[in-house]
Backbone as JSON Lines, residues from 0, in Angstrom:
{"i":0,"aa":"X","n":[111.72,60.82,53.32],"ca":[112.71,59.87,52.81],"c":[113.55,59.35,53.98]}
{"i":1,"aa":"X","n":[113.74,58.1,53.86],"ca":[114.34,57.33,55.16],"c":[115.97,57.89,55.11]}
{"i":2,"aa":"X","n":[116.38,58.19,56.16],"ca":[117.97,58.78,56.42],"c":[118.89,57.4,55.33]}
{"i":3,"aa":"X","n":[118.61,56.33,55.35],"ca":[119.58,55.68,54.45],"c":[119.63,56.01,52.97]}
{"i":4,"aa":"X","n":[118.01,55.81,52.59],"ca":[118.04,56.4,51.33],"c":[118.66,57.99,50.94]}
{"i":5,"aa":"X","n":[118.53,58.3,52.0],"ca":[119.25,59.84,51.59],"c":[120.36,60.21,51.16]}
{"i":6,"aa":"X","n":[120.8,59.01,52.37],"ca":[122.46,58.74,52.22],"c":[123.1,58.02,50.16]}
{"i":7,"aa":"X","n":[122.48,57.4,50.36],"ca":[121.94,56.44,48.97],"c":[121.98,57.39,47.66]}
{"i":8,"aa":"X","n":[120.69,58.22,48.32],"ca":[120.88,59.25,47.04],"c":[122.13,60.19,46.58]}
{"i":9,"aa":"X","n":[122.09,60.57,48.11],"ca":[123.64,61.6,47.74],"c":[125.1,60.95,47.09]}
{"i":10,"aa":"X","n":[125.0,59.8,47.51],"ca":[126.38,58.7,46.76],"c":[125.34,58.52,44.96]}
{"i":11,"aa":"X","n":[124.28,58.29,45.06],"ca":[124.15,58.25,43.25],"c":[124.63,59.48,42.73]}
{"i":12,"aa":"X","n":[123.87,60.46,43.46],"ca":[124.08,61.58,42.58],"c":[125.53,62.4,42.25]}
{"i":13,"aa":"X","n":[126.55,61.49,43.77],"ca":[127.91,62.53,43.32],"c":[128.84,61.75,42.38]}
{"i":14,"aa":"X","n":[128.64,59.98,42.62],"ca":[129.31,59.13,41.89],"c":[128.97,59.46,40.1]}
{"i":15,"aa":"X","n":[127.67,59.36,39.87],"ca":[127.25,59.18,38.67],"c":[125.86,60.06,38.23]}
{"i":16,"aa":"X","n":[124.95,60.01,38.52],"ca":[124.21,61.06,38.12],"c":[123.63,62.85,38.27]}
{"i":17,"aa":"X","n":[124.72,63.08,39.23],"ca":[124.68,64.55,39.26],"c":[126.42,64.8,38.96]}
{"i":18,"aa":"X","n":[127.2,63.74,38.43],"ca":[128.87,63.69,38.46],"c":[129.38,65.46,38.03]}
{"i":19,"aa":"X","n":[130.36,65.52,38.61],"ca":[131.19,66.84,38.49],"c":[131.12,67.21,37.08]}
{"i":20,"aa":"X","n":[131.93,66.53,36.36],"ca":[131.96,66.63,35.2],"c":[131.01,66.04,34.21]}
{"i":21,"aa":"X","n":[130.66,65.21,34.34],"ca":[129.56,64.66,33.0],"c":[128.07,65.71,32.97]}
{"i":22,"aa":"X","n":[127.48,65.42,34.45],"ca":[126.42,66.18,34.34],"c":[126.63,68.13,34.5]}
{"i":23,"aa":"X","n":[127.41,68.31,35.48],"ca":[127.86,69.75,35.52],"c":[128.7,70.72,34.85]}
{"i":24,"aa":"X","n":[129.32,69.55,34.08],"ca":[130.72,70.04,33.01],"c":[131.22,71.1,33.53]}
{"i":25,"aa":"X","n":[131.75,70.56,35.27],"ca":[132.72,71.86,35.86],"c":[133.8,71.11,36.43]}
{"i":26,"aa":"X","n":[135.2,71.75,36.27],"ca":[136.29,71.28,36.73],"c":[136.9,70.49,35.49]}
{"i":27,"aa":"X","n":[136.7,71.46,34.48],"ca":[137.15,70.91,33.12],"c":[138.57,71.18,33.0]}
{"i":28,"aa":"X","n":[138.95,72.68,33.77],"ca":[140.5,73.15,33.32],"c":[141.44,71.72,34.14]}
{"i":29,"aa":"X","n":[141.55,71.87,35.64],"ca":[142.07,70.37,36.06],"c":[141.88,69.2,35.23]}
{"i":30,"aa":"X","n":[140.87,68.76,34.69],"ca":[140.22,67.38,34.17],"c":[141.22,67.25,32.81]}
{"i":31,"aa":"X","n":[141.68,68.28,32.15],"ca":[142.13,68.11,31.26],"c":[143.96,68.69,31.27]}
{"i":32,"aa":"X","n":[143.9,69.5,32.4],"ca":[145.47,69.97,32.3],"c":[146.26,68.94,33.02]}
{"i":33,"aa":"X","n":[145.62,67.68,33.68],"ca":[146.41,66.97,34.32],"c":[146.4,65.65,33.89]}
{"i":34,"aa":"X","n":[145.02,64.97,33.08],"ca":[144.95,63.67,32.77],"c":[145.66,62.76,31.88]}
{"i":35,"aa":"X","n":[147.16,63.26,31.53],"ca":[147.82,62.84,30.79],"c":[148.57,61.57,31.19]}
{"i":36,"aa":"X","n":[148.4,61.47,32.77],"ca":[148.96,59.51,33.1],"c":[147.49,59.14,34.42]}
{"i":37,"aa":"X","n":[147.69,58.4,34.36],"ca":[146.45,57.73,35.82],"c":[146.78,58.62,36.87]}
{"i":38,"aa":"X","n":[148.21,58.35,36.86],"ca":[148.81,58.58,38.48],"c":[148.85,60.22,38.37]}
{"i":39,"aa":"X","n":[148.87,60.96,37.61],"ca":[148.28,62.59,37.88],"c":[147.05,63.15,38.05]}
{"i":40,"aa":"X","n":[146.21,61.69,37.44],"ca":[144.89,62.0,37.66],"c":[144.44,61.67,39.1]}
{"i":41,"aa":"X","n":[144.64,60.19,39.48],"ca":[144.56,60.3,40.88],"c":[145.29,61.11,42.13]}
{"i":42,"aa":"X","n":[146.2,61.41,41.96],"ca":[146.84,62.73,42.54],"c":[146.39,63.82,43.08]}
{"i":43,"aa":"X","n":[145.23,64.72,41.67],"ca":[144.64,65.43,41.43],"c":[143.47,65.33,42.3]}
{"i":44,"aa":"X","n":[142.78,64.11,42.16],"ca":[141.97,63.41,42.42],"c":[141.64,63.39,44.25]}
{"i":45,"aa":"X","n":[142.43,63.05,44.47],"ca":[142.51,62.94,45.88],"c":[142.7,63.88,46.2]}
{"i":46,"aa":"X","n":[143.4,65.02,45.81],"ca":[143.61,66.16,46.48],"c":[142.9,67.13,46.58]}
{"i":47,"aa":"X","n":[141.7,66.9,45.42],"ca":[140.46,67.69,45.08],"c":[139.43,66.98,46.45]}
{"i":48,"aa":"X","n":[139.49,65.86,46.49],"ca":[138.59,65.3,47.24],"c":[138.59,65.38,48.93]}
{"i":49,"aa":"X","n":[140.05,65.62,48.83],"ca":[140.2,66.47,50.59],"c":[139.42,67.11,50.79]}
{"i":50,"aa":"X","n":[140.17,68.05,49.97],"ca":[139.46,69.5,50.27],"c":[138.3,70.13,50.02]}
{"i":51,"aa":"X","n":[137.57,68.96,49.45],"ca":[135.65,69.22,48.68],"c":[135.29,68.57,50.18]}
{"i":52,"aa":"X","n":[135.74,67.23,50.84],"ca":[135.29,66.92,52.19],"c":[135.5,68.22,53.48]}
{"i":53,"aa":"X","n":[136.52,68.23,53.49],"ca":[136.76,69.45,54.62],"c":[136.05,70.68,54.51]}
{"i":54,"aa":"X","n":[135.94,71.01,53.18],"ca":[135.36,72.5,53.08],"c":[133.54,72.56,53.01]}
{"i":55,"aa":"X","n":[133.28,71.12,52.71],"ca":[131.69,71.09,53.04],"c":[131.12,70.73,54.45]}
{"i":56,"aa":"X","n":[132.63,70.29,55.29],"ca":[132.38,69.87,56.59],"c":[132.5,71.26,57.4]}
{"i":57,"aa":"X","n":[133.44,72.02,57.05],"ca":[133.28,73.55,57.88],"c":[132.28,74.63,57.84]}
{"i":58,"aa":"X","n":[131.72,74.44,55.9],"ca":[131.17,75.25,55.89],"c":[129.93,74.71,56.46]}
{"i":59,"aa":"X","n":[129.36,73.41,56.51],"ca":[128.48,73.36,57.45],"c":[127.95,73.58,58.69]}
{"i":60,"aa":"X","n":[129.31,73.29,59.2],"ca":[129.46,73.66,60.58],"c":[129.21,75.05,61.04]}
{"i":61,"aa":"X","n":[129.66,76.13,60.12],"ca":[129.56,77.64,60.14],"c":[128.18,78.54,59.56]}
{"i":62,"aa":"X","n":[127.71,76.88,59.31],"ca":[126.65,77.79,57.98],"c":[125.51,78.66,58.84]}
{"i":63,"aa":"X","n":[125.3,78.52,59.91],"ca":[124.7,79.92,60.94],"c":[125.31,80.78,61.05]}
{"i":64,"aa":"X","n":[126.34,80.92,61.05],"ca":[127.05,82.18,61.83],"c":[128.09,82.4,60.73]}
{"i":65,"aa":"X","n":[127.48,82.32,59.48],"ca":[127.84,83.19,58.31],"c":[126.92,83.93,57.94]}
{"i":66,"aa":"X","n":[127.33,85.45,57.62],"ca":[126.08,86.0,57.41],"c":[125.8,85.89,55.9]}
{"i":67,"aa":"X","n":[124.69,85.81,55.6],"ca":[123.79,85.72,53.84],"c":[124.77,86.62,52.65]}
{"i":68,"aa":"X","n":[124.88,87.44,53.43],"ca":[125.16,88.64,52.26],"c":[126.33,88.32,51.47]}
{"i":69,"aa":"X","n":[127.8,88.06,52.88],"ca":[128.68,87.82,52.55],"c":[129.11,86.26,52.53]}
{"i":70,"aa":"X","n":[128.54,85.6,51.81],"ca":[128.72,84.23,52.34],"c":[129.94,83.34,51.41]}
{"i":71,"aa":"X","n":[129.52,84.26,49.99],"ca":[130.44,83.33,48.83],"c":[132.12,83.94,48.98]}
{"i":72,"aa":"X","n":[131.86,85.39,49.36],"ca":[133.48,85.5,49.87],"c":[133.95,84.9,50.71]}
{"i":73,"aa":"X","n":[133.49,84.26,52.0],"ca":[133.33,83.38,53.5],"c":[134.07,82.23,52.55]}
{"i":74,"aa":"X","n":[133.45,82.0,51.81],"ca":[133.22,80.1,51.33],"c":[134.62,80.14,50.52]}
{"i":75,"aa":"X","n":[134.77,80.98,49.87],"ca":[136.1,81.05,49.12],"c":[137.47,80.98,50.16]}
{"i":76,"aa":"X","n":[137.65,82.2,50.71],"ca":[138.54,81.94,51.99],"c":[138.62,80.95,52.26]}
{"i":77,"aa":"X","n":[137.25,80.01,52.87],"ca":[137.46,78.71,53.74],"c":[138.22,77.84,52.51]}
{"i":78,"aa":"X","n":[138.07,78.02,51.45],"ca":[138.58,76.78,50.47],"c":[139.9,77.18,50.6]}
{"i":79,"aa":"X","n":[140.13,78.5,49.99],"ca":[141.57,78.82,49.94],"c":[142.58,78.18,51.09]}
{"i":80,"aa":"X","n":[141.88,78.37,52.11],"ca":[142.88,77.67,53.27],"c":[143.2,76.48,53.43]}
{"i":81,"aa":"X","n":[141.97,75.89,52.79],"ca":[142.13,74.08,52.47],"c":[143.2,74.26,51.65]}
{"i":82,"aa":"X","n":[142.92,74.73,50.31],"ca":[144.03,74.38,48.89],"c":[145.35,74.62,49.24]}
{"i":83,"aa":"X","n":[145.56,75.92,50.48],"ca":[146.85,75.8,50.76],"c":[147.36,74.99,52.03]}
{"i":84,"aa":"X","n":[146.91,74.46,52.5],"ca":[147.38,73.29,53.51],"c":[147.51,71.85,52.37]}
{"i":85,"aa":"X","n":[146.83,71.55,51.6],"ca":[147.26,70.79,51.06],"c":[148.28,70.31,50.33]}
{"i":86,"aa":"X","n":[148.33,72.24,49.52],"ca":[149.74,71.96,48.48],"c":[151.03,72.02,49.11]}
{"i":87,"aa":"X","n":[150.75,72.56,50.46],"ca":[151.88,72.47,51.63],"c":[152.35,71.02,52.0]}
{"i":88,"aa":"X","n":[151.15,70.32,52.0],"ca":[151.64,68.9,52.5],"c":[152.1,68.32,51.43]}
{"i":89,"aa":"X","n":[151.49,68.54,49.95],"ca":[151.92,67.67,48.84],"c":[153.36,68.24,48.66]}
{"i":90,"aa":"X","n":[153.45,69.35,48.69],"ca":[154.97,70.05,48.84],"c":[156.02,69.28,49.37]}
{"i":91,"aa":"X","n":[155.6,69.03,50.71],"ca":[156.66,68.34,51.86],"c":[156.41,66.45,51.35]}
{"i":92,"aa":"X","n":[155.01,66.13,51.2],"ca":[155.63,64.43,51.31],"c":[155.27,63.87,50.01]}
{"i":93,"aa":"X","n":[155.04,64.32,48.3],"ca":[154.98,63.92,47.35],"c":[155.73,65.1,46.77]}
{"i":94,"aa":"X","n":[157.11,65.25,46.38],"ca":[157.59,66.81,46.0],"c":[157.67,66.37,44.37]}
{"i":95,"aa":"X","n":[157.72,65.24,44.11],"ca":[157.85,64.9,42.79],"c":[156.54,64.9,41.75]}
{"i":96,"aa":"X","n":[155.5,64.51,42.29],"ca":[154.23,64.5,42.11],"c":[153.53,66.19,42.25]}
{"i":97,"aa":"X","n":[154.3,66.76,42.96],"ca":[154.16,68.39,43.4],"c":[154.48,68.91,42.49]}
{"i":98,"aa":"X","n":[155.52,68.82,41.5],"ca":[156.09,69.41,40.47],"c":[155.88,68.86,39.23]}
{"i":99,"aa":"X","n":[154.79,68.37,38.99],"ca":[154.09,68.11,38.29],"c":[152.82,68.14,38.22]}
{"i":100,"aa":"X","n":[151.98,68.91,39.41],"ca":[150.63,69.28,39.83],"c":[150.52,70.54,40.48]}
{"i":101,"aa":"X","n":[151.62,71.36,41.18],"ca":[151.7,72.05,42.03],"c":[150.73,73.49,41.29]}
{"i":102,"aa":"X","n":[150.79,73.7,40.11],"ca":[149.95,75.18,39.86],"c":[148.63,74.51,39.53]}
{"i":103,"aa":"X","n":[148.2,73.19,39.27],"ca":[146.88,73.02,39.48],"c":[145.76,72.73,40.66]}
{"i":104,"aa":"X","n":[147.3,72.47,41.67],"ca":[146.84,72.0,43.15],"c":[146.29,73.49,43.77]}
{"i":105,"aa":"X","n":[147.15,74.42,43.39],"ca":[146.61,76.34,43.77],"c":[145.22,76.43,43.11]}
{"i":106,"aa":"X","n":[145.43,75.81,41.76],"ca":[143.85,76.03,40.99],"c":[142.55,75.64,41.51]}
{"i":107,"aa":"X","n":[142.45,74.64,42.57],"ca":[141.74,73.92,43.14],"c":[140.88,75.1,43.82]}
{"i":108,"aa":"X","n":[141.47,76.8,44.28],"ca":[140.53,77.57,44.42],"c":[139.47,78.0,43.75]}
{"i":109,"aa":"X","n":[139.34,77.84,42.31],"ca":[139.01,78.46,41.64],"c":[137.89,77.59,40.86]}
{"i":110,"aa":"X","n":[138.28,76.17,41.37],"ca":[137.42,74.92,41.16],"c":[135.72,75.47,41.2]}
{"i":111,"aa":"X","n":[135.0,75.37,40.52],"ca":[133.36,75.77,40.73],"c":[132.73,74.91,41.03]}
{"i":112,"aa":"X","n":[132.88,73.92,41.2],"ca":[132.55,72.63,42.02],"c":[132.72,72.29,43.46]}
{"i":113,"aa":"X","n":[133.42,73.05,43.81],"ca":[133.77,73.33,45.15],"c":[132.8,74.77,45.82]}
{"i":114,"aa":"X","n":[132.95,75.18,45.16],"ca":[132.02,76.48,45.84],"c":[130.64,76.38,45.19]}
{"i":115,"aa":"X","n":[130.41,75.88,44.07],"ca":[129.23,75.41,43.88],"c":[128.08,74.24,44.85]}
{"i":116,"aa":"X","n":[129.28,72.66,45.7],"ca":[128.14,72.35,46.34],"c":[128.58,72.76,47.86]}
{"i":117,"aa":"X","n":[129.37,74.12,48.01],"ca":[129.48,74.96,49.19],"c":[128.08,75.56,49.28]}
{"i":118,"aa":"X","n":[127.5,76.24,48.18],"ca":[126.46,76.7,48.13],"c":[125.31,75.91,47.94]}
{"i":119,"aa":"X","n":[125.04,75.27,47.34],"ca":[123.99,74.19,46.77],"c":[123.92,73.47,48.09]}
{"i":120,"aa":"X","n":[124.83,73.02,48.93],"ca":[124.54,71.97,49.66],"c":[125.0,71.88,50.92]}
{"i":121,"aa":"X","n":[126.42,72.16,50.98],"ca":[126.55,72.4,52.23],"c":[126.2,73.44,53.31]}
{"i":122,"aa":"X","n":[125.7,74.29,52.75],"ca":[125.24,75.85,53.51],"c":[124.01,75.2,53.98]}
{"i":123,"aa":"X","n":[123.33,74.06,53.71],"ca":[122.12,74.02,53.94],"c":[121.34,72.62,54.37]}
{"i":124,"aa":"X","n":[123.31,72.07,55.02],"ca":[122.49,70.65,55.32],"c":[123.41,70.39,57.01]}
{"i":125,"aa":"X","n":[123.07,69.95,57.13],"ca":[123.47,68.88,58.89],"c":[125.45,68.44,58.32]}
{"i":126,"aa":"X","n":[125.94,68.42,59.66],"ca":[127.46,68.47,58.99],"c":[127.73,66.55,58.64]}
{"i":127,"aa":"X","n":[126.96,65.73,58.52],"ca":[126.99,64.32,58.43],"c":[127.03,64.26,56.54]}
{"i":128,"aa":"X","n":[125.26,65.0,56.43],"ca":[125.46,64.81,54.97],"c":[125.91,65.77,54.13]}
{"i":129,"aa":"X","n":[126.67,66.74,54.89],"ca":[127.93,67.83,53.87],"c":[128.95,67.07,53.78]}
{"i":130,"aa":"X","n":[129.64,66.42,54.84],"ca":[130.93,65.09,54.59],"c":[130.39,64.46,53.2]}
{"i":131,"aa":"X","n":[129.01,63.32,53.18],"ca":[129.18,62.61,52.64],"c":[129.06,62.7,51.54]}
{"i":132,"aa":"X","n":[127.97,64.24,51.33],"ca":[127.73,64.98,49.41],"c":[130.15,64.84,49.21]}
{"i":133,"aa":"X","n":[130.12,65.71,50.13],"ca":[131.86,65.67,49.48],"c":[132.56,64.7,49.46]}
{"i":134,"aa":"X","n":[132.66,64.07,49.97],"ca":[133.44,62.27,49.66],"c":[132.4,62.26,48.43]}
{"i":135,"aa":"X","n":[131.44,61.84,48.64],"ca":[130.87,61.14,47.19],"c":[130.91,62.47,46.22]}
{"i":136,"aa":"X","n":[130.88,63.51,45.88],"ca":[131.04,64.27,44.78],"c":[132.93,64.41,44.6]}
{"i":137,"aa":"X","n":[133.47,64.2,45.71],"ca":[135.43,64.23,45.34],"c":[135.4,63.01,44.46]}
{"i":138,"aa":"X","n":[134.77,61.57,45.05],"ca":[135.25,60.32,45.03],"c":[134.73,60.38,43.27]}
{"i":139,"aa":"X","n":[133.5,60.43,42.74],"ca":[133.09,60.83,41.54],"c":[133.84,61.84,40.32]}
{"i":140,"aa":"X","n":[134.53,62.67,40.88],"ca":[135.26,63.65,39.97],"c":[136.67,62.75,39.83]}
{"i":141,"aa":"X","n":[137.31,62.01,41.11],"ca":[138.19,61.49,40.95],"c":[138.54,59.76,39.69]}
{"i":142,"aa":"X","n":[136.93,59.44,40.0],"ca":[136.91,58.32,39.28],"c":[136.66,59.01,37.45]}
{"i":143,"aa":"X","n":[136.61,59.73,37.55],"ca":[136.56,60.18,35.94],"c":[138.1,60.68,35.77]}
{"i":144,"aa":"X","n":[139.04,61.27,36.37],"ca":[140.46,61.89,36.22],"c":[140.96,60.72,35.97]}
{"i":145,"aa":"X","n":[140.54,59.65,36.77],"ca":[141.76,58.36,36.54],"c":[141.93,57.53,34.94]}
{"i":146,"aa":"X","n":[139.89,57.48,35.22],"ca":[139.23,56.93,33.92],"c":[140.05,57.63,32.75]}
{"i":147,"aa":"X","n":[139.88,58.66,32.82],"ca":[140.57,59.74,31.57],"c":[141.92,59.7,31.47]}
{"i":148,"aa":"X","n":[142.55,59.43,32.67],"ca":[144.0,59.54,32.43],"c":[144.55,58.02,31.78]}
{"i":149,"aa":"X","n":[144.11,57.05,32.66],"ca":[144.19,55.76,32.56],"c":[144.15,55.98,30.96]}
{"i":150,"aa":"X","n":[143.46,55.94,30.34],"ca":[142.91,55.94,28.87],"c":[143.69,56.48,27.83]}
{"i":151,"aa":"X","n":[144.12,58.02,28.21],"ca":[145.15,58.8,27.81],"c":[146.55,58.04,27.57]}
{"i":152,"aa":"X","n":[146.91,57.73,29.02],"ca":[148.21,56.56,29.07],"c":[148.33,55.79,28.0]}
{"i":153,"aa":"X","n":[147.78,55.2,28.49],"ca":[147.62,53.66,26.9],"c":[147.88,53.94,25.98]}
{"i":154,"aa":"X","n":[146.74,55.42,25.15],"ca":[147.07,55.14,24.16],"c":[148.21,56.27,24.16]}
{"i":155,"aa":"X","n":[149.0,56.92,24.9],"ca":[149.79,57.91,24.59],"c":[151.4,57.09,24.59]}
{"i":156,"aa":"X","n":[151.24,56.46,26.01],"ca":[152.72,55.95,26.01],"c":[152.56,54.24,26.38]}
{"i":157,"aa":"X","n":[151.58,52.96,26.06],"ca":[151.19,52.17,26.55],"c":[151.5,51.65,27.96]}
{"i":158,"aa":"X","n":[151.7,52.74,28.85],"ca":[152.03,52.14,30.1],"c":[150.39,52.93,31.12]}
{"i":159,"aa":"X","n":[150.16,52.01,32.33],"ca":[149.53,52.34,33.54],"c":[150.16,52.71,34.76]}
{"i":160,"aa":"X","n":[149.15,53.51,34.96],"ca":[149.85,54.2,36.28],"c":[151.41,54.35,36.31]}
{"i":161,"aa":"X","n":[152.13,54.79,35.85],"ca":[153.86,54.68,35.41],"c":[153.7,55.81,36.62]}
{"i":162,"aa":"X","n":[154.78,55.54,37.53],"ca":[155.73,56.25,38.78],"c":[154.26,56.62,39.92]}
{"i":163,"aa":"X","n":[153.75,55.44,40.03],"ca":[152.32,55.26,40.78],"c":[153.45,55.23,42.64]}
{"i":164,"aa":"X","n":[154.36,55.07,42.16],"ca":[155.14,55.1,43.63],"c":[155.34,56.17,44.5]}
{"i":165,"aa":"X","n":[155.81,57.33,43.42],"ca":[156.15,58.54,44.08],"c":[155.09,58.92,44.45]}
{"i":166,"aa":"X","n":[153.52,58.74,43.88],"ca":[152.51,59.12,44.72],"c":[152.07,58.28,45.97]}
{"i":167,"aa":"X","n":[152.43,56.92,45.63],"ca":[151.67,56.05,47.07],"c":[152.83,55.18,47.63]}
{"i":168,"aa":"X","n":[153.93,55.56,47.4],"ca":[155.3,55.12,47.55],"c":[155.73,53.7,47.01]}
{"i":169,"aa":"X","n":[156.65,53.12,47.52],"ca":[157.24,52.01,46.85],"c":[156.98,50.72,47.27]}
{"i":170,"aa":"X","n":[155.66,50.63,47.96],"ca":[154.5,49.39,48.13],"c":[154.08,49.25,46.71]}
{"i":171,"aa":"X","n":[153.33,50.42,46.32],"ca":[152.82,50.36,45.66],"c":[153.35,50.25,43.95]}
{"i":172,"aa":"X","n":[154.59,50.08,43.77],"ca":[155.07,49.89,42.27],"c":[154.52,49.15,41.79]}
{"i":173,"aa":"X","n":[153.68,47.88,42.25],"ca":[153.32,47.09,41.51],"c":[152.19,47.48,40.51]}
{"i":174,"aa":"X","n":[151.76,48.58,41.08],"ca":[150.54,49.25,39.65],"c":[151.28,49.97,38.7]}
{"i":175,"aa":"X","n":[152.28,49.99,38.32],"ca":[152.84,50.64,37.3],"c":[153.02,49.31,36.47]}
{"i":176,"aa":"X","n":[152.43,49.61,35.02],"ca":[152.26,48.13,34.19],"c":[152.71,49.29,32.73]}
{"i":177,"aa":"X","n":[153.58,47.86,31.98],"ca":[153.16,48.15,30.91],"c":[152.57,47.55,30.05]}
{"i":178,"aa":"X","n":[151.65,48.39,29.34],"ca":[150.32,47.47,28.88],"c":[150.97,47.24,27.63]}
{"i":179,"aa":"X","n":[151.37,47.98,26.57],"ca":[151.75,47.42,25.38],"c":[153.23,47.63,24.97]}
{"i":180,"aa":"X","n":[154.07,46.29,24.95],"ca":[155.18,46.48,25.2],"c":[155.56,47.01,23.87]}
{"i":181,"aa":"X","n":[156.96,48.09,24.14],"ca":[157.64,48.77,22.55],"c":[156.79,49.18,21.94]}
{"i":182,"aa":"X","n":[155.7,49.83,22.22],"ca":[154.78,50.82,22.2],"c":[155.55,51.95,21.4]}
{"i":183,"aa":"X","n":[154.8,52.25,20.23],"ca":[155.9,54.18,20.09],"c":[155.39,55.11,20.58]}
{"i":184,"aa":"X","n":[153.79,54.86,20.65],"ca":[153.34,56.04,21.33],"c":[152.37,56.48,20.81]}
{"i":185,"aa":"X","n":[151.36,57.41,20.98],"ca":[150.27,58.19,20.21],"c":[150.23,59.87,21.04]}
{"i":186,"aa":"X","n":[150.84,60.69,20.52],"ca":[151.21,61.67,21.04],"c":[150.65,62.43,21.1]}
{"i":187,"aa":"X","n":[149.55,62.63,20.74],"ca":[147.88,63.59,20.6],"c":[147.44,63.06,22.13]}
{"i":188,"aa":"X","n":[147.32,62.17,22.56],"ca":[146.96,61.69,23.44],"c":[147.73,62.11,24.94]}
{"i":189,"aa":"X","n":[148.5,62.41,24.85],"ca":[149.48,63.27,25.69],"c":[149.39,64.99,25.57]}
{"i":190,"aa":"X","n":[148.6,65.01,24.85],"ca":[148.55,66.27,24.36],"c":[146.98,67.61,24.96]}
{"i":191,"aa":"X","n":[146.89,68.26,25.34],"ca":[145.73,68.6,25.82],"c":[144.89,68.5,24.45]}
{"i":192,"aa":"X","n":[144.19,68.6,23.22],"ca":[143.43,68.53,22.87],"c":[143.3,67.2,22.55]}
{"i":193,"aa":"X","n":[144.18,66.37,23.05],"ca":[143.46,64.64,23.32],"c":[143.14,64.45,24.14]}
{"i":194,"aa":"X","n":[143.33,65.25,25.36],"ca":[141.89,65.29,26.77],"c":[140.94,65.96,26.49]}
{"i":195,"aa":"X","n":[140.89,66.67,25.16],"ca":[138.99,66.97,24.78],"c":[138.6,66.05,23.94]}
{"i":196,"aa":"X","n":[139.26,65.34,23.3],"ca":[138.57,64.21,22.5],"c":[138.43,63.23,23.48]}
{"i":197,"aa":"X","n":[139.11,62.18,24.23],"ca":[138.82,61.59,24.67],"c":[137.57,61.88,25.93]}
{"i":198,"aa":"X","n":[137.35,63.19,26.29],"ca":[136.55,63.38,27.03],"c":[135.05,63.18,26.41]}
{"i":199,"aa":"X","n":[135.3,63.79,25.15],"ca":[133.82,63.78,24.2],"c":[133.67,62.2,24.45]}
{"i":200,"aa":"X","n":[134.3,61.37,23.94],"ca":[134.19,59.89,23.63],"c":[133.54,59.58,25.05]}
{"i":201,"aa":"X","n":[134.09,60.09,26.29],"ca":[133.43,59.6,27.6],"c":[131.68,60.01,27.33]}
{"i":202,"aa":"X","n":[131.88,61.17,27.01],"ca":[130.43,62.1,27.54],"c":[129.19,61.32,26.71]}
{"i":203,"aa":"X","n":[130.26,60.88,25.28],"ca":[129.19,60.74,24.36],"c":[128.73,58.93,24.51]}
{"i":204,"aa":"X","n":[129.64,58.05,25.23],"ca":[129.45,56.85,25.85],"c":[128.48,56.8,27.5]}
C-alpha cells in the first residue's frame, strides 16, 4: 500500500469508520458526563486529543525499549503523565472551563481508547503514523463530543457554544449564538440520560 494511502486510511478509520465511539463504543463515561454544551465538549475534546497525540508519539518512540511483559503498566504511566500536564495547564490558563471538566480531565487516564490504540497501534508502528492514528482518532472522538453537545444545547437551553470564550478567549465570542430566542428549555437534555438518548439517535443515524 502506497505511504499516502496509508496515511488516507488511518484518517478514514479514526475520523469515521473505526470512530472512538460509534464503532468501539469506548470513552462513553467522558462522551456523556460532559456533552451537555458544545463548548465542554470541545474542551474535552481537545484535551483528549493532546494527549492521544503525545502518548502515541512516545510510546512509539519507546516501543523497543519497553519490555513485552510489562508494557500496559509502561503505557499507563506514560498517559498518566500526559493527563497530568494537561489538567495543570487547563488549571492555570482555562480555570473556568477547569471547573467544569477538571475530574473528567483526571479521567482521561482511564480512557480505553487511549491505551487501547497505545496497544493496537502505536507499540507497533514508525513514530509518523502513531502521531497521525492520534490526531485522527483525538480529532474523530472530538467531532462526535461537539456533535453531541452541540445537539444537547439546542435542545436543552437553545443556545450554541454559550461561554465559547472562556475556552478560546474573547476573539472568539462570536460563536456563542442563540439559536432559539426565549427558549424555556428541554431539561432531559441537560441531563445525563439525554446523552444516552441522543447518543442512540447518533448511533442509530
Amino acid at each position: 500500500m502506497a505511504l499516502s494511502e496509508t496515511y488516507k486510511k488511518i484518517a478514514a478509520d479514526g475520523i469515521w469508520h473505526n470512530n472512538i465511539v460509534f464503532s468501539q463504543n469506548l470513552a462513553l463515561c467522558p462522551l456523556l458526563a460532559v456533552t451537555g454544551t458544545a463548548t465542554n465538549g470541545l474542551g474535552m475534546g481537545l484535551a483528549t486529543l493532546v494527549v492521544m497525540i503525545a502518548s502515541n508519539g512516545l510510546i512509539s518512540v519507546a516501543r523497543h525499549l519497553i519490555p513485552n511483559e510489562i508494557r500496559i503498566p509502561i503505557f499507563v504511566l506514560l498517559i498518566a503523565a500526559l493527563v497530568t500536564l494537561v489538567d495543570i495547564l487547563m488549571n492555570a490558563w482555562a480555570h473556568e472551563l477547569y471547573k467544569v471538566l477538571g475530574l473528567f480531565i483526571a479521567l482521561i487516564v482511564t480512557n480505553c481508547a487511549l491505551l487501547g490504540r497505545a496497544e493496537a497501534f502505536a507499540s507497533k508502528q514508525a513514530v509518523k503514523p502513531a502521531l497521525w492514528d492520534g490526531l485522527m482518532m483525538g480529532l474523530g472522538f472530538t467531532l462526535v463530543l461537539v456533535a453531541l453537545g452541540a445537539t444537547r444545547e439546542i435542545l436543552a437551553s437553545g443556545t450554541l457554544f454559550a461561554n465559547a470564550s472562556v475556552l478560546l478567549g474573547s476573539s472568539f465570542k462570536f460563536l456563542e449564538i442563540t439559536v432559539i430566542p426565549n427558549y424555556q428549555g428541554f431539561l432531559l437534555m441537560a441531563l445525563p440520560p439525554g446523552g444516552f438518548i441522543m447518543l442512540a439517535f447518533f448511533n442509530r443515524w
